[in-house]
N, C-alpha and C positions, 0 to 999 in steps of 0.2 A: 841398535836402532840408529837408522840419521833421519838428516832432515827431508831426505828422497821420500823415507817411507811414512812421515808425515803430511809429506804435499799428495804420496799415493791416498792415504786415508782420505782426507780434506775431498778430493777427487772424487773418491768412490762415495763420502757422505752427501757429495749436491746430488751426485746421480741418482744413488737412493733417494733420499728427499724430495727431488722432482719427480722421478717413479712415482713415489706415495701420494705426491699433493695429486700426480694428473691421472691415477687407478685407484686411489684408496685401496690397493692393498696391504694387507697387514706384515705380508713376507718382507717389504721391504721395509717397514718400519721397524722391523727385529732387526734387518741386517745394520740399518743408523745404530741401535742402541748397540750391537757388537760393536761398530768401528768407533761407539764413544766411548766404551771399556776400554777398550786397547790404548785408546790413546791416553784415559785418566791414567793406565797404569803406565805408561811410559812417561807420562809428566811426574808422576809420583816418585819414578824410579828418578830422574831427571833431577828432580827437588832434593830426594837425597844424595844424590851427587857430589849436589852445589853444598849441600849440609856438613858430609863429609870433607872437602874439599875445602871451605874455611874455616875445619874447625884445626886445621892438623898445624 
């Protein structure tokens, strides 16, 4: 993961979001909560990194 593919997510979540606020469609309100999994679990992964990394 970099920081490229975080600023892609960040990206693709206004888009959806502004999708959804100006259609109330529901398709793109799944596709937000996909790009906000991806990202929890790359912070997650992230976190243990940093965990491992001061503990050594």
């Amino acid at each position: 993961m970099t920081l490229f593919q975080v600023d892609e997510w960040l990206d693709e979540y206004n888009d959806y979001m502004l999708l959804y606020k100006l259609f109330g469609d529901q398709t793109y309100l799944n596709e937000v909560e996909e790009i906000m999994k991806s990202m929890e679990k790359y912070v997650g992964r992230m976190l243990m990194h940093e965990k491992f990394k001061f503990a050594l």
